[in-house]
C-alpha positions as CSV (number, residue, x, y, z in Angstrom):
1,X,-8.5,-13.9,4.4
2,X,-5.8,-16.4,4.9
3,X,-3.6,-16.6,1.6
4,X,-2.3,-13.8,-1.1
5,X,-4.6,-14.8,-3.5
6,X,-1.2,-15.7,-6.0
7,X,-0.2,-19.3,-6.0
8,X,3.5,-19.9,-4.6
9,X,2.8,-16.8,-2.9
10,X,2.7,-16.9,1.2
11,X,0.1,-14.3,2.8
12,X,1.0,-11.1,4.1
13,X,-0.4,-10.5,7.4
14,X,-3.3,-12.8,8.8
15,X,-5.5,-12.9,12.4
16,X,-4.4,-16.2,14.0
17,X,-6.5,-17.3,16.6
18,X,-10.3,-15.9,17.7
19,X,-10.5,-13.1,20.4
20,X,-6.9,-13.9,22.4
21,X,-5.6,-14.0,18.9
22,X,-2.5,-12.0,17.8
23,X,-1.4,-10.6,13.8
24,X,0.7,-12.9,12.1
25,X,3.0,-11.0,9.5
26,X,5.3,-11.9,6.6
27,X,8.4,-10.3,7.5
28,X,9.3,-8.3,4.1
29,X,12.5,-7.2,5.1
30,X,13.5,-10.7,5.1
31,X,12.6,-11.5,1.5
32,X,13.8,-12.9,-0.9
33,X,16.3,-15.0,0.6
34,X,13.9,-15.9,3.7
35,X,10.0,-16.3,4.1
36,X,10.1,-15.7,7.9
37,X,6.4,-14.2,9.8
38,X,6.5,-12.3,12.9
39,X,4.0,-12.7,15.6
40,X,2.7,-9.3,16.8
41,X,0.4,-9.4,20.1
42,X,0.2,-5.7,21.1
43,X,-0.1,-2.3,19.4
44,X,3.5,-1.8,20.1
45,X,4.4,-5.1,17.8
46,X,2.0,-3.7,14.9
47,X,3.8,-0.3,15.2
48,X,7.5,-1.2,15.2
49,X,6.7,-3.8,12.3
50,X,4.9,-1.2,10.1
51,X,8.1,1.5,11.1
52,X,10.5,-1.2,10.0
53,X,8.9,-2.1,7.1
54,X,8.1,-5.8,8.4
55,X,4.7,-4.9,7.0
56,X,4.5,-2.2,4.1
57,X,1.8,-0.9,1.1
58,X,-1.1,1.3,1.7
59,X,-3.6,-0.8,2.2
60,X,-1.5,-3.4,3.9
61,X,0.0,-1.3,6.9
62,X,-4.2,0.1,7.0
63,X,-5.4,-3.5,7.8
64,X,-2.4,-4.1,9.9
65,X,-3.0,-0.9,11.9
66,X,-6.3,-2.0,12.4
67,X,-5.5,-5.1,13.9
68,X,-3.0,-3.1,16.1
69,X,-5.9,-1.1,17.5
70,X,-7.4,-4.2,19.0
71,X,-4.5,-5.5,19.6
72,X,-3.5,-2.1,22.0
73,X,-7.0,-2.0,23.3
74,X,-8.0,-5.8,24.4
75,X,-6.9,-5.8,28.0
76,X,-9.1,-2.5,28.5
77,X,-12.3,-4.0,27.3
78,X,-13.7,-4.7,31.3
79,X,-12.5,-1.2,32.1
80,X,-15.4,1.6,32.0
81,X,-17.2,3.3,28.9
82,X,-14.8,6.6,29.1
83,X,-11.5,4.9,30.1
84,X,-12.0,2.2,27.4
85,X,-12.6,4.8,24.8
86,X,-9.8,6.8,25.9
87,X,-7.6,3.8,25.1
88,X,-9.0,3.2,21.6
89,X,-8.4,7.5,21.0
90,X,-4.4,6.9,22.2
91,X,-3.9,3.8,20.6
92,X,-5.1,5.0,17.5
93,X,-3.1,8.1,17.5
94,X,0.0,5.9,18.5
95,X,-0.2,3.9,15.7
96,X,-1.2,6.7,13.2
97,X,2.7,8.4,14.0
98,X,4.3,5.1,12.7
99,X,4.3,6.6,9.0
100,X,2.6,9.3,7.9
101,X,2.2,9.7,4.1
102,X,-0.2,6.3,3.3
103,X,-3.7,8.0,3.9
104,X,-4.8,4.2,4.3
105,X,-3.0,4.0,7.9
106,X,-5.3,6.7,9.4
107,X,-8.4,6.0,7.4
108,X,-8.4,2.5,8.5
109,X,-7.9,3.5,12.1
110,X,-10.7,6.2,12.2
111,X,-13.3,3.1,10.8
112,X,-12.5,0.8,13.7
113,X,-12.3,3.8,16.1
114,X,-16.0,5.1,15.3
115,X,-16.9,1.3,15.2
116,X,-16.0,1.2,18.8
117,X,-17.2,4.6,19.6
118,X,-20.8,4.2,18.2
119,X,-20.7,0.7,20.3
120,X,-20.5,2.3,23.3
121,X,-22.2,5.2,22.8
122,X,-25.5,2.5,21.7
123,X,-24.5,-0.2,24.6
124,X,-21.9,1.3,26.9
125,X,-20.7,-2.4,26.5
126,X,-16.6,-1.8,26.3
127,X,-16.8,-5.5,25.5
128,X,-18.8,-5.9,23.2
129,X,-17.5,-2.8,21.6
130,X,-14.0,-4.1,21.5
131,X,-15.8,-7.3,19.8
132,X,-17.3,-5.3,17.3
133,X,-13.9,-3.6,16.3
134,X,-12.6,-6.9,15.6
135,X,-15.4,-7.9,13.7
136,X,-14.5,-4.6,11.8
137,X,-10.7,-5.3,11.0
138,X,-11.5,-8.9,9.8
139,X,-14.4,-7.5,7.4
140,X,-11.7,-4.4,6.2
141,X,-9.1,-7.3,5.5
142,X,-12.0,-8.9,3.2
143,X,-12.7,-5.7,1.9
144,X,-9.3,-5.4,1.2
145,X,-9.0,-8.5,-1.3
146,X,-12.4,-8.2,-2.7
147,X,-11.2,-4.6,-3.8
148,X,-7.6,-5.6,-5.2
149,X,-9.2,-8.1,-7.3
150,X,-11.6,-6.2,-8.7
151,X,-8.9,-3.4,-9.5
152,X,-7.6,-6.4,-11.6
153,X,-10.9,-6.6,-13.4
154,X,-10.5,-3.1,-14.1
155,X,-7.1,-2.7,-15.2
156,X,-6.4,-6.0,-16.9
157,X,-7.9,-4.8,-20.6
158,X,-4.5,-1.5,-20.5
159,X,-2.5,-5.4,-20.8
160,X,-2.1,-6.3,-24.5
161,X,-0.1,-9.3,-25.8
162,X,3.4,-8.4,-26.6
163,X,3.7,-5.4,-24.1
164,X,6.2,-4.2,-22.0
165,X,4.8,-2.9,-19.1
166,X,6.9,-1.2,-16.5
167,X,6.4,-0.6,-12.2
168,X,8.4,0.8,-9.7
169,X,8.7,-0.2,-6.1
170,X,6.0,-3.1,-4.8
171,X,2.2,-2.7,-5.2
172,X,1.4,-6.3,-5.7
173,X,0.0,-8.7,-3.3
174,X,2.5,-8.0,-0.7
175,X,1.2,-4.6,-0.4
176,X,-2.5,-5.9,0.1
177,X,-3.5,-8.8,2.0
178,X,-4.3,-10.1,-1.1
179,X,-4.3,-9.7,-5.0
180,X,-2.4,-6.4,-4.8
181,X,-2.7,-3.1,-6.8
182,X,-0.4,-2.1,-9.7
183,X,0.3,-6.0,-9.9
184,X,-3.4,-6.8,-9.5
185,X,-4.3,-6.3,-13.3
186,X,-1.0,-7.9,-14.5
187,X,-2.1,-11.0,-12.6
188,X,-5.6,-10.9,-14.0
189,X,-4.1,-10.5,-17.7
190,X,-1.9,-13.1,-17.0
191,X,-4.7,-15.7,-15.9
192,X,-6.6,-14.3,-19.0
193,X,-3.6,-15.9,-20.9
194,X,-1.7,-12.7,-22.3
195,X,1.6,-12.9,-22.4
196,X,4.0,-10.0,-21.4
197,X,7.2,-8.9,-20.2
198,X,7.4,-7.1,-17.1
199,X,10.0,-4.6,-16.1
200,X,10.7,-3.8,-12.4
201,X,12.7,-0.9,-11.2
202,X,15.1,-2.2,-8.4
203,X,13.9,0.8,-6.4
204,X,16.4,1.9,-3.9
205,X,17.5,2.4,-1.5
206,X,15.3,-0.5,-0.2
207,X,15.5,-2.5,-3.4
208,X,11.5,-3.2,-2.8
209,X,11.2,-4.1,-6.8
210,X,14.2,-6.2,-6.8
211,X,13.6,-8.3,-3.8
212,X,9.5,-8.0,-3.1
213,X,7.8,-7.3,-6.6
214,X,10.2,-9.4,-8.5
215,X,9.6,-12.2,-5.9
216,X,5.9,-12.3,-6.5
217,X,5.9,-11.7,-10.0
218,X,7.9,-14.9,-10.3
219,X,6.1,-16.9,-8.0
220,X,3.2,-16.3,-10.1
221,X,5.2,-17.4,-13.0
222,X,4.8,-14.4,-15.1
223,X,7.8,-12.8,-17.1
224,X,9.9,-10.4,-14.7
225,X,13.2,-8.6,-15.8
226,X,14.9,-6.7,-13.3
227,X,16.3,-2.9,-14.2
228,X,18.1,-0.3,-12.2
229,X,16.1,2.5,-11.3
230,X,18.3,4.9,-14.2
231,X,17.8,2.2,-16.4
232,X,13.9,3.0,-16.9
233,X,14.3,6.4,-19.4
234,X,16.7,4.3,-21.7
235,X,14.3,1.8,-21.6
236,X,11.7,3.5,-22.8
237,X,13.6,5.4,-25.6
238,X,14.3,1.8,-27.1
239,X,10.4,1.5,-27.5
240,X,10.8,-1.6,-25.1
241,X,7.8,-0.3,-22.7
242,X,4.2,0.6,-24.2
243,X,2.7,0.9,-20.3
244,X,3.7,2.2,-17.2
245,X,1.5,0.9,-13.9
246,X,2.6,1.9,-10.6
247,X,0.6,2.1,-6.7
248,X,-0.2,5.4,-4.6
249,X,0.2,5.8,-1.0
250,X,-2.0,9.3,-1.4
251,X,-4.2,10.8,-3.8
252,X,-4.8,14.7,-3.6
253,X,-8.3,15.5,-4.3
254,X,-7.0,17.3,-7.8
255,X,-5.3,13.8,-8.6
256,X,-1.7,14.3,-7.3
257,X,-0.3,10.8,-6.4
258,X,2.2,10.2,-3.5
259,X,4.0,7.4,-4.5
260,X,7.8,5.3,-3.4
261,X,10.3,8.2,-4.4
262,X,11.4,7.8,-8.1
263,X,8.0,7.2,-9.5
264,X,7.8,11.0,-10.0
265,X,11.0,10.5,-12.6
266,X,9.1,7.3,-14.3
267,X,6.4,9.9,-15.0
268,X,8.3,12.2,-16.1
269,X,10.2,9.7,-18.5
270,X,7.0,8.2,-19.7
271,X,5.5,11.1,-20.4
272,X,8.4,12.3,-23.2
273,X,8.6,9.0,-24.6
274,X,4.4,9.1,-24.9
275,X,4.1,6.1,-22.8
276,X,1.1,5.9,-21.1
277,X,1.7,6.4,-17.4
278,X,-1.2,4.8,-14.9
279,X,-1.9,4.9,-10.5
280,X,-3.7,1.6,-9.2
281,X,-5.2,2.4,-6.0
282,X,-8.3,1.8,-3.8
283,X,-10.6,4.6,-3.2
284,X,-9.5,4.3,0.1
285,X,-6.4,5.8,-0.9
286,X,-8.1,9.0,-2.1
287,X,-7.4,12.2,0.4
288,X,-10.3,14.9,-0.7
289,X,-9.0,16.9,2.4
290,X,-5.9,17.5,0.8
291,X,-6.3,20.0,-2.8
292,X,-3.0,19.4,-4.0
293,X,0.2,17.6,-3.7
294,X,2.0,20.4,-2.3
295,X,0.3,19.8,1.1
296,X,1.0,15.3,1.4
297,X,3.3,15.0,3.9
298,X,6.4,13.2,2.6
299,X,7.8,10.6,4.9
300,X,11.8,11.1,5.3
301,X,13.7,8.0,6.9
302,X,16.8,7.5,7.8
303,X,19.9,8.4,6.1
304,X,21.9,5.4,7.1
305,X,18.8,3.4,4.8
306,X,21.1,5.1,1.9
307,X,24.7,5.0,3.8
308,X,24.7,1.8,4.7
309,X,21.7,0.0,3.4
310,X,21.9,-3.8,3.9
311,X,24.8,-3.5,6.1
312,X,27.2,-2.4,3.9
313,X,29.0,1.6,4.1
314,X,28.8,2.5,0.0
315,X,28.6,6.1,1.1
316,X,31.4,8.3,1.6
317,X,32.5,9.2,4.8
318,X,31.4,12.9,5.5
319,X,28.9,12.8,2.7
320,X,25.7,13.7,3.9
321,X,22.4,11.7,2.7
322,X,18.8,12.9,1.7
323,X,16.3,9.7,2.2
324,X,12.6,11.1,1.3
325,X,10.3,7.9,1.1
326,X,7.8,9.1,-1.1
327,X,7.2,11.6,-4.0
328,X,4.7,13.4,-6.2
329,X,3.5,13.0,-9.5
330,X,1.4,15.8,-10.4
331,X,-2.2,14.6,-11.7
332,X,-1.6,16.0,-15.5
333,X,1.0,13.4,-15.9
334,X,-1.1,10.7,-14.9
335,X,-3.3,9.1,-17.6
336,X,-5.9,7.4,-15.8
337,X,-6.1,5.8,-12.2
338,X,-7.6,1.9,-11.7
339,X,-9.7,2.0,-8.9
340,X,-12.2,-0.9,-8.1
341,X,-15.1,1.5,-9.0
342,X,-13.7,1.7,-12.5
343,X,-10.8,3.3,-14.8
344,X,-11.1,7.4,-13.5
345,X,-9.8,8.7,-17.1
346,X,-9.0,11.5,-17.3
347,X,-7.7,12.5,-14.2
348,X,-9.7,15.6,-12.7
349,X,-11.7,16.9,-9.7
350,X,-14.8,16.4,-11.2
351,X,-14.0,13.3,-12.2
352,X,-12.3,12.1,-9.0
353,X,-15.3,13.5,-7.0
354,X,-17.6,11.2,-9.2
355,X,-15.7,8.1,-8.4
356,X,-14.6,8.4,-5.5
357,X,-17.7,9.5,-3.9
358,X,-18.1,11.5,-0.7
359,X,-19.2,8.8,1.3
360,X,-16.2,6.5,1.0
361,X,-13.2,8.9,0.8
362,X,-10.9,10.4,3.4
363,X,-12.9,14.0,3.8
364,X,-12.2,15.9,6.9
Protein backbone atom coordinates (compact mmCIF):
# COMPACT_ATOMS: atom_id res chain seq x y z
CA UNK A 1 0.00 0.00 0.00
CA UNK A 2 1.56 3.18 -1.26
CA UNK A 3 -1.09 6.09 -0.76
CA UNK A 4 -3.89 6.96 2.13
CA UNK A 5 -6.52 5.95 0.21
CA UNK A 6 -8.03 9.96 0.49
CA UNK A 7 -7.26 12.22 -2.43
CA UNK A 8 -4.98 15.29 -1.43
CA UNK A 9 -4.00 13.08 1.27
CA UNK A 10 -0.03 12.00 1.37
CA UNK A 11 0.46 8.28 2.88
CA UNK A 12 1.38 7.62 6.25
CA UNK A 13 4.17 5.27 6.52
CA UNK A 14 5.20 3.08 3.34
CA UNK A 15 8.23 0.25 2.56
CA UNK A 16 10.61 2.00 0.13
CA UNK A 17 12.75 -0.22 -1.54
CA UNK A 18 12.81 -4.40 -1.64
CA UNK A 19 14.92 -6.33 1.03
CA UNK A 20 17.72 -3.32 1.81
CA UNK A 21 14.62 -1.20 2.01
CA UNK A 22 13.99 1.18 4.97
CA UNK A 23 10.13 2.68 6.40
CA UNK A 24 9.27 5.87 5.03
CA UNK A 25 7.02 7.90 7.45
CA UNK A 26 4.90 11.05 7.36
CA UNK A 27 6.10 12.99 10.11
CA UNK A 28 2.78 13.95 12.11
CA UNK A 29 4.25 16.23 14.37
CA UNK A 30 5.00 18.35 11.61
CA UNK A 31 1.53 18.79 10.23
CA UNK A 32 -0.29 20.99 9.33
CA UNK A 33 2.02 23.55 8.46
CA UNK A 34 4.64 20.94 6.84
CA UNK A 35 4.26 17.54 5.01
CA UNK A 36 7.73 16.38 5.85
CA UNK A 37 8.62 12.07 5.87
CA UNK A 38 11.28 10.64 7.91
CA UNK A 39 13.38 7.82 6.75
CA UNK A 40 13.73 5.07 9.37
CA UNK A 41 16.39 2.20 8.64
CA UNK A 42 16.74 0.47 12.00
CA UNK A 43 14.42 -0.65 14.89
CA UNK A 44 15.79 2.24 16.77
CA UNK A 45 14.36 4.85 13.99
CA UNK A 46 10.79 2.95 14.12
CA UNK A 47 10.96 3.27 17.98
CA UNK A 48 11.88 6.95 18.60
CA UNK A 49 9.33 7.86 15.73
CA UNK A 50 6.39 5.96 17.26
CA UNK A 51 7.66 7.51 21.04
CA UNK A 52 7.56 10.92 19.44
CA UNK A 53 4.57 10.59 17.80
CA UNK A 54 6.18 10.86 14.15
CA UNK A 55 4.00 7.84 13.61
CA UNK A 56 0.71 7.53 15.80
CA UNK A 57 -2.96 5.44 15.71
CA UNK A 58 -3.36 1.86 16.66
CA UNK A 59 -3.12 0.29 13.82
CA UNK A 60 -0.61 2.63 12.29
CA UNK A 61 2.29 2.38 15.02
CA UNK A 62 1.19 -1.83 14.69
CA UNK A 63 2.31 -1.84 10.96
CA UNK A 64 5.11 0.48 11.78
CA UNK A 65 6.38 -1.74 14.53
CA UNK A 66 6.30 -4.41 12.35
CA UNK A 67 8.44 -2.98 9.87
CA UNK A 68 10.82 -2.02 12.85
CA UNK A 69 11.15 -5.75 13.66
CA UNK A 70 12.74 -6.34 10.26
CA UNK A 71 14.23 -3.42 10.28
CA UNK A 72 16.14 -4.44 13.96
CA UNK A 73 16.69 -7.94 12.70
CA UNK A 74 18.12 -7.74 8.89
CA UNK A 75 21.81 -7.71 9.59
CA UNK A 76 21.27 -10.97 11.85
CA UNK A 77 19.70 -12.98 9.13
CA UNK A 78 23.32 -15.06 8.18
CA UNK A 79 23.81 -15.45 11.92
CA UNK A 80 22.61 -19.05 13.32
CA UNK A 81 18.96 -20.42 14.04
CA UNK A 82 19.07 -19.57 17.96
CA UNK A 83 21.04 -16.24 17.78
CA UNK A 84 18.81 -14.96 14.88
CA UNK A 85 15.77 -15.84 16.91
CA UNK A 86 17.10 -14.24 19.90
CA UNK A 87 17.29 -11.06 17.93
CA UNK A 88 13.75 -11.16 16.67
CA UNK A 89 12.58 -12.04 20.74
CA UNK A 90 14.70 -8.51 21.90
CA UNK A 91 13.74 -6.55 19.07
CA UNK A 92 10.38 -7.26 19.52
CA UNK A 93 10.28 -6.57 23.20
CA UNK A 94 12.27 -3.23 22.39
CA UNK A 95 9.92 -1.93 20.30
CA UNK A 96 6.81 -3.23 22.29
CA UNK A 97 8.13 -0.56 25.44
CA UNK A 98 7.75 2.43 22.94
CA UNK A 99 3.97 2.85 24.14
CA UNK A 100 2.13 0.60 25.86
CA UNK A 101 -1.73 1.16 25.84
CA UNK A 102 -2.45 0.44 21.75
CA UNK A 103 -2.93 -3.44 21.91
CA UNK A 104 -2.20 -3.22 18.03
CA UNK A 105 1.71 -2.44 18.86
CA UNK A 106 2.21 -5.92 20.49
CA UNK A 107 -0.28 -7.89 18.49
CA UNK A 108 1.38 -6.91 15.36
CA UNK A 109 4.81 -7.83 16.73
CA UNK A 110 3.85 -11.25 18.14
CA UNK A 111 2.41 -12.07 14.13
CA UNK A 112 5.76 -11.29 12.57
CA UNK A 113 7.63 -12.87 15.49
CA UNK A 114 5.81 -16.39 15.21
CA UNK A 115 6.17 -15.78 11.38
CA UNK A 116 9.86 -15.96 11.86
CA UNK A 117 9.84 -18.44 14.60
CA UNK A 118 7.77 -21.16 12.70
CA UNK A 119 10.28 -20.38 9.68
CA UNK A 120 12.96 -21.55 11.43
CA UNK A 121 11.72 -24.02 13.34
CA UNK A 122 10.30 -25.67 9.58
CA UNK A 123 13.80 -24.60 7.59
CA UNK A 124 16.33 -23.42 10.19
CA UNK A 125 16.80 -20.82 7.23
CA UNK A 126 17.38 -17.39 9.33
CA UNK A 127 17.19 -15.95 5.82
CA UNK A 128 14.64 -17.08 4.51
CA UNK A 129 12.81 -16.55 7.85
CA UNK A 130 13.72 -12.91 7.97
CA UNK A 131 12.17 -12.98 4.20
CA UNK A 132 9.14 -14.32 5.35
CA UNK A 133 8.64 -11.68 8.11
CA UNK A 134 8.84 -9.13 5.60
CA UNK A 135 6.50 -10.73 3.43
CA UNK A 136 4.33 -10.61 6.69
CA UNK A 137 4.52 -6.77 7.46
CA UNK A 138 3.74 -5.91 3.76
CA UNK A 139 0.61 -8.38 3.76
CA UNK A 140 -0.47 -6.72 7.59
CA UNK A 141 -0.03 -3.17 5.90
CA UNK A 142 -2.62 -4.58 3.09
CA UNK A 143 -4.57 -6.06 5.68
CA UNK A 144 -4.58 -2.89 7.29
CA UNK A 145 -6.38 -0.92 4.39
CA UNK A 146 -8.49 -3.60 3.22
CA UNK A 147 -9.94 -3.59 6.89
CA UNK A 148 -10.34 0.38 7.35
CA UNK A 149 -12.33 0.42 4.22
CA UNK A 150 -14.42 -2.07 4.96
CA UNK A 151 -15.07 -0.46 8.52
CA UNK A 152 -16.36 2.41 6.16
CA UNK A 153 -18.82 -0.01 4.62
CA UNK A 154 -19.97 -0.81 7.89
CA UNK A 155 -20.31 2.41 9.54
CA UNK A 156 -21.29 4.69 6.65
CA UNK A 157 -25.37 3.91 6.97
CA UNK A 158 -25.03 5.74 11.26
CA UNK A 159 -24.27 8.98 8.52
CA UNK A 160 -27.56 10.68 7.56
CA UNK A 161 -27.95 13.84 5.45
CA UNK A 162 -28.06 16.93 7.63
CA UNK A 163 -26.05 15.40 10.71
CA UNK A 164 -23.67 16.60 12.89
CA UNK A 165 -21.44 14.15 13.77
CA UNK A 166 -18.71 14.73 16.34
CA UNK A 167 -14.82 12.93 16.89
CA UNK A 168 -12.17 13.52 19.19
CA UNK A 169 -8.46 13.22 18.64
CA UNK A 170 -7.36 11.47 14.95
CA UNK A 171 -8.65 8.11 13.88
CA UNK A 172 -8.70 8.79 10.21
CA UNK A 173 -6.28 7.82 7.56
CA UNK A 174 -3.42 9.14 9.36
CA UNK A 175 -3.91 6.59 12.01
CA UNK A 176 -4.07 3.62 9.41
CA UNK A 177 -2.00 3.28 6.49
CA UNK A 178 -4.91 3.91 4.74
CA UNK A 179 -8.73 4.78 4.88
CA UNK A 180 -8.63 5.22 8.64
CA UNK A 181 -11.15 4.30 11.46
CA UNK A 182 -13.69 6.77 13.04
CA UNK A 183 -13.06 8.82 9.72
CA UNK A 184 -13.33 5.66 7.58
CA UNK A 185 -17.30 5.73 7.47
CA UNK A 186 -17.49 9.61 7.22
CA UNK A 187 -15.35 9.15 4.06
CA UNK A 188 -17.50 6.39 2.68
CA UNK A 189 -20.81 8.60 3.43
CA UNK A 190 -19.19 11.30 1.88
CA UNK A 191 -18.38 9.46 -1.49
CA UNK A 192 -22.02 8.07 -1.20
CA UNK A 193 -22.91 11.87 -1.62
CA UNK A 194 -24.36 12.76 1.97
CA UNK A 195 -23.65 15.81 3.06
CA UNK A 196 -22.66 16.58 6.74
CA UNK A 197 -20.96 18.79 9.11
CA UNK A 198 -18.21 17.49 11.02
CA UNK A 199 -17.10 18.61 14.42
CA UNK A 200 -13.54 18.02 15.63
CA UNK A 201 -12.46 18.42 19.19
CA UNK A 202 -9.01 20.27 19.14
CA UNK A 203 -7.83 17.58 21.56
CA UNK A 204 -5.05 18.76 23.69
CA UNK A 205 -2.61 18.97 24.79
CA UNK A 206 -1.31 17.71 21.27
CA UNK A 207 -4.02 19.45 19.36
CA UNK A 208 -4.20 15.91 17.14
CA UNK A 209 -7.96 17.09 15.94
CA UNK A 210 -7.05 20.49 15.17
CA UNK A 211 -3.92 19.91 13.25
CA UNK A 212 -4.22 15.96 11.90
CA UNK A 213 -8.00 15.14 11.74
CA UNK A 214 -9.00 18.50 10.54
CA UNK A 215 -6.15 18.35 7.95
CA UNK A 216 -7.50 15.22 6.41
CA UNK A 217 -11.01 15.92 6.72
CA UNK A 218 -10.35 18.90 4.53
CA UNK A 219 -8.19 17.45 2.10
CA UNK A 220 -10.95 15.15 1.38
CA UNK A 221 -13.08 18.15 0.95
CA UNK A 222 -15.77 17.23 3.42
CA UNK A 223 -17.29 19.90 6.01
CA UNK A 224 -14.84 20.26 9.15
CA UNK A 225 -15.51 22.81 12.04
CA UNK A 226 -13.01 23.04 14.63
CA UNK A 227 -14.17 23.18 18.53
CA UNK A 228 -12.30 23.31 21.77
CA UNK A 229 -12.37 20.22 23.58
CA UNK A 230 -14.99 22.06 26.51
CA UNK A 231 -16.86 23.22 23.65
CA UNK A 232 -18.24 19.58 22.84
CA UNK A 233 -21.13 19.31 25.95
CA UNK A 234 -22.51 22.85 24.78
CA UNK A 235 -22.57 21.60 21.64
CA UNK A 236 -24.50 18.92 22.07
CA UNK A 237 -27.11 20.75 24.33
CA UNK A 238 -27.86 23.09 21.28
CA UNK A 239 -29.00 19.76 19.41
CA UNK A 240 -26.09 20.59 16.83
CA UNK A 241 -24.71 16.84 17.06
CA UNK A 242 -26.99 13.74 16.36
CA UNK A 243 -23.69 11.18 16.33
CA UNK A 244 -20.62 10.83 18.10
CA UNK A 245 -17.79 8.42 16.31
CA UNK A 246 -14.51 8.23 17.87
CA UNK A 247 -11.26 5.28 17.54
CA UNK A 248 -9.97 2.83 20.40
CA UNK A 249 -6.43 2.09 21.07
CA UNK A 250 -7.90 -0.99 23.48
CA UNK A 251 -10.93 -2.91 23.82
CA UNK A 252 -11.50 -4.87 27.15
CA UNK A 253 -13.04 -8.12 26.46
CA UNK A 254 -16.39 -6.73 28.41
CA UNK A 255 -16.27 -3.66 25.83
CA UNK A 256 -14.28 -1.02 27.72
CA UNK A 257 -12.59 1.29 25.21
CA UNK A 258 -9.12 2.92 25.81
CA UNK A 259 -9.20 5.85 23.80
CA UNK A 260 -6.99 9.72 23.53
CA UNK A 261 -7.91 11.16 26.99
CA UNK A 262 -11.13 13.28 26.90
CA UNK A 263 -13.13 10.79 24.85
CA UNK A 264 -14.31 9.38 28.29
CA UNK A 265 -16.01 13.12 28.86
CA UNK A 266 -17.51 12.98 25.12
CA UNK A 267 -19.23 9.87 26.34
CA UNK A 268 -20.22 11.01 29.16
CA UNK A 269 -21.69 14.23 27.50
CA UNK A 270 -23.32 12.24 24.71
CA UNK A 271 -24.86 10.02 26.76
CA UNK A 272 -27.08 13.01 28.81
CA UNK A 273 -27.84 14.72 25.75
CA UNK A 274 -28.98 11.02 24.20
CA UNK A 275 -26.61 11.27 21.46
CA UNK A 276 -25.54 8.22 20.23
CA UNK A 277 -21.94 7.60 21.17
CA UNK A 278 -20.01 4.87 18.78
CA UNK A 279 -15.90 3.04 18.85
CA UNK A 280 -14.49 2.32 15.20
CA UNK A 281 -11.87 -0.17 15.53
CA UNK A 282 -10.34 -3.33 13.94
CA UNK A 283 -10.72 -6.47 15.63
CA UNK A 284 -7.25 -6.31 16.01
CA UNK A 285 -7.72 -3.78 18.54
CA UNK A 286 -9.77 -6.16 20.71
CA UNK A 287 -7.78 -7.43 24.13
CA UNK A 288 -9.87 -10.63 25.40
CA UNK A 289 -6.99 -11.01 27.93
CA UNK A 290 -7.92 -8.04 29.64
CA UNK A 291 -11.84 -8.36 31.52
CA UNK A 292 -12.22 -4.88 32.14
CA UNK A 293 -10.95 -1.44 31.74
CA UNK A 294 -9.64 -1.18 35.13
CA UNK A 295 -6.67 -3.43 34.17
CA UNK A 296 -5.52 -1.24 30.35
CA UNK A 297 -2.48 0.28 31.09
CA UNK A 298 -2.78 4.01 30.54
CA UNK A 299 0.13 5.64 28.89
CA UNK A 300 1.30 8.89 30.98
CA UNK A 301 3.76 11.35 28.93
CA UNK A 302 5.44 14.03 29.76
CA UNK A 303 4.28 16.85 31.71
CA UNK A 304 6.20 19.56 29.76
CA UNK A 305 3.60 18.11 26.61
CA UNK A 306 0.99 20.28 28.88
CA UNK A 307 3.65 23.04 30.32
CA UNK A 308 5.08 23.97 27.44
CA UNK A 309 3.41 22.28 24.46
CA UNK A 310 4.53 23.67 21.12
CA UNK A 311 7.31 25.58 22.65
CA UNK A 312 5.49 27.88 24.48
CA UNK A 313 5.40 28.00 28.89
CA UNK A 314 1.33 28.59 29.32
CA UNK A 315 1.73 26.82 32.65
CA UNK A 316 2.50 28.46 35.78
CA UNK A 317 5.67 28.25 37.30
CA UNK A 318 5.45 25.71 40.23
CA UNK A 319 2.31 24.23 38.99
CA UNK A 320 2.60 20.76 38.67
CA UNK A 321 1.00 18.86 35.51
CA UNK A 322 -0.93 15.43 35.13
CA UNK A 323 -0.49 14.24 31.26
CA UNK A 324 -2.37 10.61 31.01
CA UNK A 325 -2.50 9.85 27.13
CA UNK A 326 -5.37 7.70 27.12
CA UNK A 327 -8.70 7.08 28.96
CA UNK A 328 -11.69 4.73 29.51
CA UNK A 329 -15.03 4.64 28.46
CA UNK A 330 -16.83 2.00 30.18
CA UNK A 331 -18.72 -0.37 27.57
CA UNK A 332 -22.42 0.62 28.82
CA UNK A 333 -21.79 4.03 27.47
CA UNK A 334 -20.91 2.83 24.13
CA UNK A 335 -23.74 2.13 21.70
CA UNK A 336 -22.24 -0.04 19.26
CA UNK A 337 -18.55 -0.59 17.92
CA UNK A 338 -17.78 -0.65 13.81
CA UNK A 339 -15.59 -3.27 13.28
CA UNK A 340 -14.89 -4.72 9.68
CA UNK A 341 -16.81 -7.90 10.68
CA UNK A 342 -19.85 -5.82 11.18
CA UNK A 343 -21.69 -3.18 13.57
CA UNK A 344 -21.19 -5.31 17.35
CA UNK A 345 -24.53 -3.64 18.80
CA UNK A 346 -25.06 -3.85 21.68
CA UNK A 347 -21.91 -3.87 23.30
CA UNK A 348 -21.48 -7.20 25.43
CA UNK A 349 -19.24 -10.28 26.03
CA UNK A 350 -21.29 -12.45 24.31
CA UNK A 351 -21.50 -10.35 21.75
CA UNK A 352 -17.90 -9.27 21.48
CA UNK A 353 -16.87 -12.98 21.77
CA UNK A 354 -19.04 -13.60 18.54
CA UNK A 355 -17.43 -11.01 16.57
CA UNK A 356 -14.44 -10.88 17.37
CA UNK A 357 -13.73 -14.42 17.31
CA UNK A 358 -11.05 -16.36 19.21
CA UNK A 359 -8.97 -16.89 16.43
CA UNK A 360 -8.24 -13.30 15.52
CA UNK A 361 -8.12 -11.47 18.90
CA UNK A 362 -5.39 -10.66 21.26
CA UNK A 363 -5.98 -13.85 23.83
CA UNK A 364 -3.16 -14.70 26.07
Amino acid sequence: MTDSGIPGLPPTLRWKGGAQGLLVLLDQTRLPTAVVFRECGSAEAVHAAIRELCVRGAPAIGVAAAYGLCLGTRSHSGSSAGEFIEQVRKTCAFLESARPTAVNLSWALRRVCRRGEAAISAEADPQRAWELMLAEAHRMAEEDAAVCRRIGEVGAPLIRDGMGVLTHCNAGALATVAHGTALSPMYEAHRQGRRFRVFVDETRPLLQGARLTAFELSAAGLDVTVLCDGAAATLMAAGRVQLVVVGADRIAANGDTANKVGTYGVAIAARHHGVPFYVAAPRSTFDLSIPDGAQIPIEERSADEVRCGFGRTTVAGGAACYNPAFDVTPAGMIRGIITESGLLEPVSVENIRQIVGCGSCNEG
